[in-house]
Structures are given as structure tokens and as C-alpha cells.
C-alpha positions in Angstrom: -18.1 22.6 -109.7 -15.3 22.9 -107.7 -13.0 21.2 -109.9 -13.9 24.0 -112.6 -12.5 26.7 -110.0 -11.1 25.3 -107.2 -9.7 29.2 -105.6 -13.0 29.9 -105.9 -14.7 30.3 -101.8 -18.2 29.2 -102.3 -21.1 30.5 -99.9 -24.5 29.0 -100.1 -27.6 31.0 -99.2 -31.0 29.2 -99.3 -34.5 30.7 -98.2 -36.8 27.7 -98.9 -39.8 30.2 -99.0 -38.7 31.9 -102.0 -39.7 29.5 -104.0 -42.7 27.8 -101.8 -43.8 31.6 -102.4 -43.2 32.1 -106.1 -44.6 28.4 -106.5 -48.3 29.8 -105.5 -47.7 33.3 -106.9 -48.9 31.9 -110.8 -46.6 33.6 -114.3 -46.4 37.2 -112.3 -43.8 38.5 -110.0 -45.1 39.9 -107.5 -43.6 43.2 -106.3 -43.4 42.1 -102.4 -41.9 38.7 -103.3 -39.5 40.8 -105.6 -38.1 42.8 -102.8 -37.7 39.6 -101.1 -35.3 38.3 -103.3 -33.2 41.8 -104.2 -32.7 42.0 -100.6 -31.3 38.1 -100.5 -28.6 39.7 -102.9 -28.0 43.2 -100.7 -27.3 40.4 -97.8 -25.1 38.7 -100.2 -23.4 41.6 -100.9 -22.7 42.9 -97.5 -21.1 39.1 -96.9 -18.2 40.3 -99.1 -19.2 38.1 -102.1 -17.3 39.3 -105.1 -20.0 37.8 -107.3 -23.4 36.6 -107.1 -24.9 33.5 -109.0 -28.4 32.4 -108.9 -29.6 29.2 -109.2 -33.5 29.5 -109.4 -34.9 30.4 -112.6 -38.3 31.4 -111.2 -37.2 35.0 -110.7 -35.9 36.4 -113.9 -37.4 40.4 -113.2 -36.1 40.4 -109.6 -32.9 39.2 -111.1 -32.5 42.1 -113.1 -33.0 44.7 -110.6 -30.5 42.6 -108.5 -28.2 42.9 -111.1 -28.8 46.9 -111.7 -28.7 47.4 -107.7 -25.0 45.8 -106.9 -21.9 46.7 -108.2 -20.6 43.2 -108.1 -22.0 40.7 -111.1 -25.0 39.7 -110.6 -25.3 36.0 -113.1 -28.8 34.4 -113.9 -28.8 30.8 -113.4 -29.1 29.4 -117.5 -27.5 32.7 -119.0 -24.0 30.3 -120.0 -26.3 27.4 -120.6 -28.0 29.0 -123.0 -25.4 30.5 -124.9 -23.8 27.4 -125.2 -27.0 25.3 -126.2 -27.8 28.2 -128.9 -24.2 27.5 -130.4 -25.2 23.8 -130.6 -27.9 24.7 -133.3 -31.4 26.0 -133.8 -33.6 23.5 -132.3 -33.7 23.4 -128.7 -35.0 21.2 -126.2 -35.4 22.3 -122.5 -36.7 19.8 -119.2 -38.2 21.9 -116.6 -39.5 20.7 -113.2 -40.4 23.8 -112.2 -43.4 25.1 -113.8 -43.2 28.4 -112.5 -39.7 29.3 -113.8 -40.8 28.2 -117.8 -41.8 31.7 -118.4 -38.8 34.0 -117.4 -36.7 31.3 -119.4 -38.2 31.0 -122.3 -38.2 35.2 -121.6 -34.4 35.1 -121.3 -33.9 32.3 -124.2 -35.8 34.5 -127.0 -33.6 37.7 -125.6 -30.4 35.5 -126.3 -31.9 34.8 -129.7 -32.7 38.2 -130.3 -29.2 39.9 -129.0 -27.2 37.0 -132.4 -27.9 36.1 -135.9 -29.8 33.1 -135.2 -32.6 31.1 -135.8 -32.9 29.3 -132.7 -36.3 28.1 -131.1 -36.7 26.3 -127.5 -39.9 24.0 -126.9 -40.5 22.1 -122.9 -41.7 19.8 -121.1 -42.6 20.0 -117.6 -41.8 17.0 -116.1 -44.4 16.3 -113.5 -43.8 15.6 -110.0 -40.1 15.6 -110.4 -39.2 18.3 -108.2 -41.3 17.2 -105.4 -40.2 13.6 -105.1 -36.2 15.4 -105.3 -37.7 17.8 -102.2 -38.5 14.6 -100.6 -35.1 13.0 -100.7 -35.9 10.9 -104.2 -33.2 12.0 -106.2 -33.4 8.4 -108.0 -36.9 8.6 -109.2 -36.5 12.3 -109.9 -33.8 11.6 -112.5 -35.4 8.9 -113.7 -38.5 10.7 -114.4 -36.5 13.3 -116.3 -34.8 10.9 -118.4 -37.8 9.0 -119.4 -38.7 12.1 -121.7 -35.5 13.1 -123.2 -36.7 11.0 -126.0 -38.8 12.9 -127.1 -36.0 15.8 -128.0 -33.9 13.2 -130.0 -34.5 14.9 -132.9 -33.1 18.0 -131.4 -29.6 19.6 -131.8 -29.6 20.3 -127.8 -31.1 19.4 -124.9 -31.0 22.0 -122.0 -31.7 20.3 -118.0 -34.0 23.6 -116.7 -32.8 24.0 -113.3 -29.4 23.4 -111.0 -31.5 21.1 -109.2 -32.3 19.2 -112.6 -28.6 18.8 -113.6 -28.6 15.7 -111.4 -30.4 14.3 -114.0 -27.5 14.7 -116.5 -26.2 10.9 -116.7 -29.7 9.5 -117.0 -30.3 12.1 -119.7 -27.4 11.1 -121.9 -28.1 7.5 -121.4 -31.0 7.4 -123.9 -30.2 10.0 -125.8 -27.0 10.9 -128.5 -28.0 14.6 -128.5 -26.0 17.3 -127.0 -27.1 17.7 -123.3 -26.2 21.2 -121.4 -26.8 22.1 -117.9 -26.4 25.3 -115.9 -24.3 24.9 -112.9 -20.8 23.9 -114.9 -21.4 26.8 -117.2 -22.2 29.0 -115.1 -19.5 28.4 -112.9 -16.8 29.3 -115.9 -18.7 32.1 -116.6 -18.8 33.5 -113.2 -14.7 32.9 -113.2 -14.9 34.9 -115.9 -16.8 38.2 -114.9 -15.1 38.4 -111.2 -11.3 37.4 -112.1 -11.0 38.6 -115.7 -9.8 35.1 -117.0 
């Protein structure tokens, strides 16, 4: 991502329970795990970051009141991606390996539909057991595992990888399919450029 703004000082702030937490929370947002997570972003904030961008989907309410809290810009993780895929055409594929974050995308896709003039829908798979074997150091067989059912979007004008964490995935992806494939993090990085310089 670096390549796409290399001025750009990146901080990275991980709290592994987040999304332990959120993981055995089930479709609802809880109210305490919410506060949790705007307070990640006060923390942020009182770094000196000029911008925030967030890179689990799994939070999408939390996110918002991040967003309406800080007066620095606040960017959900697919928000670009999404854009982008929409453009591609109506029919939308999305691999998730986070179950818990399908909701609050799908949430956030049908807003993006809603806000243009466009017909576009979004159907997922989950891929099982991805995400764990990645947490487990298998990035290999968690790509691999991914790729093995991009086939069944061929048909599709886009393909959208859920998370960051499945944008690994993105050369596997493209090797068995010829449909357009999007991810977050590249997106989202221009579109962060965007909101903090003005360019």
C-alpha cells in the first residue's frame, strides 16, 4: 500500500480481542463491545493521526459513531471497494471469512446501492475455516481455500475479497477466474489520500 502513498506515515493498532469478542457476540453489536472500539479511535486520535482507516468489517455501527465522534475522517474498511465493484456492474460476488462481519456489509453494500441509480445486488460465501488456518500462520492454505470458490462467481461482473486479511488471496483469486476481482486495502488507501490531503 505503500507504493500507492508513499508520504503517507502509517501506524498500526491491533486489539486481538475485538474481534475474539465480536466473533462470540452473534449479528448484534453489542453496546459495551461498541464503546470498546470508539475508544480504539479516541486513542487513535490523541496519537496525532490525521485519518483513521479501519480494517475489520465486523463493526459497521461502532464505525459510525467513530466517524460522527472525531473530527478527523473516519473510513470503513470496503467503502472504496465497494464503490468500485458497483461501477463494475450489477451482479456482485463477495468471499468472506469472517462470518460475523457479512451482515454490516451487506448493510453498507445495499446503502451504496441505495445512495446511485443502480441495480446492483451482492450474494456470499463464507469460506469456512479460512480465517483460522491464516490466524495460525497458514496463509497458503487460507488462499487456497478462498480461491477454490471463486468459481462459482464466474458468472459475475465482480468479485469483491471481504476482508484486508482476505486480499492475500487476490493472485489465487484471479488465477481461476477472468472476472473483475476488487479488494479493500488498495482502495482504500487512495481514498484515504483523498479525504486527508485533498488530492
Amino acid at each position: 500500500m505503500t507504493h500507492l502513498w508513499p508520504e503517507a506515515e502509517m501506524v498500526n493498532l491491533l486489539d486481538d480481542g475485538l474481534s475474539i469478542d465480536r466473533a462470540k457476540e452473534g449479528p448484534e453489536l453489542s453496546e459495551q463491545l461498541s464503546d470498546r472500539f470508539v475508544d480504539f479511535g479516541r486513542y487513535a486520535h490523541r496519537m496525532g493521526a490525521d485519518g483513521i482507516l479501519i480494517t475489520c468489517s465486523a463493526f459497521g455501527p461502532a464505525i459510525d459513531r467513530m466517524a460522527a465522534e472525531l473530527p478527523v475522517p473516519v473510513l470503513k474498511p470496503n467503502e472504496a471497494m465497494f464503490r468500485e465493484a458497483i461501477a463494475a456492474g450489477n451482479r456482485i460476488g463477495m468471499l468472506a471469512t469472517f462470518a460475523p462481519a457479512v451482515s454490516t456489509m451487506t448493510e453498507e453494500f445495499e446503502q451504496f446501492v441505495s445512495e446511485g441509480e443502480t441495480a446492483a445486488t451482492l450474494e456470499t460465501i463464507v469460506v469456512a475455516d479460512a480465517i483460522d488456518l491464516l490466524r495460525k500462520g497458514d496463509a497458503h492454505t487460507h488462499n487456497r481455500l478462498v480461491a477454490d470458490q471463486a468459481p462459482r462467481f464466474a458468472g459475475y461482473d465482480a468479485i469483491m475479497l471481504a476482508h484486508f486479511s482476505t486480499s492475500r488471496a487476490m493472485k489465487a483469486v484471479r488465477a481461476v477466474v477472468d472476472v473483475p476481482v476488487f479488494s479493500a486495502p488498495d482502495a482504500a488507501v487512495l481514498r484515504m489520500r483523498t479525504l486527508v490531503s485533498g488530492e
